[in-house]
NUGU-284594 format. One record per residue (C-alpha): residue in three letters; x, y, z. Coordinates in nm, 4 decimals, m for minus. Last residue first. Example, Ala and Ser with C-alpha at 12.3 -4.5 7.8 and 13.67 -1.06 7.14 Angstrom:
! NUGU-284594
 resn     east    north       up
  SER   1.3670  m0.1060   0.7140
  ALA   1.2300  m0.4500   0.7800
***
This chain:
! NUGU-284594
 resn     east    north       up
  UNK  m2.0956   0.5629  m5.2633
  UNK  m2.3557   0.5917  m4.9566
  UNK  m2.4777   0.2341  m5.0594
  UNK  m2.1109   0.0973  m4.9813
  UNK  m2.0734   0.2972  m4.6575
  UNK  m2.4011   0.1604  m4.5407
  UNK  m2.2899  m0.2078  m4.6017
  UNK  m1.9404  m0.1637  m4.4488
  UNK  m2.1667  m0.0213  m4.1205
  UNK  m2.3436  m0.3379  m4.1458
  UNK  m2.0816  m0.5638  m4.1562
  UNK  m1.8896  m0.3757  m3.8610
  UNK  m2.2355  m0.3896  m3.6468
  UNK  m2.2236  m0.7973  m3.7253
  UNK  m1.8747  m0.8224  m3.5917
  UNK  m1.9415  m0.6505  m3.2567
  UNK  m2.2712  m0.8452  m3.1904
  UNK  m2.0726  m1.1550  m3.3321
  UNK  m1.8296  m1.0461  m3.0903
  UNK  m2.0463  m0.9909  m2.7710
  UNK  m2.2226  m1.3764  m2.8537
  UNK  m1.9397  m1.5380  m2.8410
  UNK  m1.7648  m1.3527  m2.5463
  UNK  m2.1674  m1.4069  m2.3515
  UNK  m2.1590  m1.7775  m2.4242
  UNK  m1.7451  m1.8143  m2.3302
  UNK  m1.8333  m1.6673  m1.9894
  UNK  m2.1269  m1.9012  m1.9785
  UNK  m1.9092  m2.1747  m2.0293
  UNK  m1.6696  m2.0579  m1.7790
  UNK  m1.9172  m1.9696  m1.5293
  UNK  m2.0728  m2.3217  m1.5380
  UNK  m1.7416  m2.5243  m1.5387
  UNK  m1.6300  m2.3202  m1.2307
  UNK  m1.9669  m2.4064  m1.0849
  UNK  m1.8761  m2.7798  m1.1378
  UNK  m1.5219  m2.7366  m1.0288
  UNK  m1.6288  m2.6147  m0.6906
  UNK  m1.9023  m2.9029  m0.6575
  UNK  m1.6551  m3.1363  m0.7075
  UNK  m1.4023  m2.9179  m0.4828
  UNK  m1.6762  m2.9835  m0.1999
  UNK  m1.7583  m3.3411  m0.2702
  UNK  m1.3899  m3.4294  m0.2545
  UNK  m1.3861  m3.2318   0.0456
  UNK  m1.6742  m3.4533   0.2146
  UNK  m1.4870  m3.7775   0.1538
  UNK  m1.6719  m4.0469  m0.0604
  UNK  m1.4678  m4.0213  m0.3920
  UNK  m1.1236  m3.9800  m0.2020
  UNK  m1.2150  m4.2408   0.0350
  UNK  m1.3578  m4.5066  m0.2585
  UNK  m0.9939  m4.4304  m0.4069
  UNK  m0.8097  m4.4816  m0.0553
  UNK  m0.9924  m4.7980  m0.0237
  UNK  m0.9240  m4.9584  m0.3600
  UNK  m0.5430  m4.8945  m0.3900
  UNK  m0.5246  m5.0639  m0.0277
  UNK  m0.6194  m5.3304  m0.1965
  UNK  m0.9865  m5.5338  m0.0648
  UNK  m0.9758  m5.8616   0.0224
  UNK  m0.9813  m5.7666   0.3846
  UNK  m0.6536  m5.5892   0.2836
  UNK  m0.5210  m5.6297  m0.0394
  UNK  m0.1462  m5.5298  m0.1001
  UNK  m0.1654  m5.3784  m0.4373
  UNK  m0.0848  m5.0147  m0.2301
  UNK   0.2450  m5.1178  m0.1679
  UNK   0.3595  m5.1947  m0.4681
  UNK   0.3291  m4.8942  m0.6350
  UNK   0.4332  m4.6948  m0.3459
  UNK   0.7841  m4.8877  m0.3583
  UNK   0.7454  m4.8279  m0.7289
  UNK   0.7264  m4.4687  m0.6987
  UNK   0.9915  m4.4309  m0.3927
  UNK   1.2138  m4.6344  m0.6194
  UNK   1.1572  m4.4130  m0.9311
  UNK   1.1627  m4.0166  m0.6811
  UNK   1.4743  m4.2072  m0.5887
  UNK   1.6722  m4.2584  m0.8730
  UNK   1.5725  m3.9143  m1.0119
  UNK   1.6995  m3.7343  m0.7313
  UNK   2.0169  m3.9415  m0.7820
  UNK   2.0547  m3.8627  m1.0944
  UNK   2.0023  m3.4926  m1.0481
  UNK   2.2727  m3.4863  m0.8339
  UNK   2.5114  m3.6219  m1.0591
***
């Protein structure tokens, strides 16, 4: 039963929230000014630019896995042909 009632009022906290922040102020909703803060506010910047490097080492990360294993893979094809020509 508790749960329930969690439940209930994580929903009417939601819609209360919801609701207000569709009420306009100078014509603008309060929805609309804390979005153009969050995408104007120095830390947003600063975690953007966070994520972007993040980005950049992972694909680099997964350039240099790539290319190790098809390193790795192509020295087992060899070494298969060698054993072959030995026979």
């Amino acid at each position: 039963m508790e749960e329930l009632k969690f439940v209930t009022k994580c929903l009417l906290f939601s819609a209360l929230l919801i609701v207000l922040m569709q009420v306009k102020i100078g014509g603008v909703s309060v929805e609309s000014h804390s979005f153009h803060w969050l995408r104007t506010s120095t830390v947003s910047q600063y975690i953007q630019s966070a994520a972007a490097g993040g980005a950049i080492a992972l694909r680099n990360l997964g350039e240099s896995v790539q290319e190790a294993a098809s390193h790795t893979l192509n020295g087992f094809q060899e070494g298969a042909h060698e054993q072959k020509a030995a026979r």
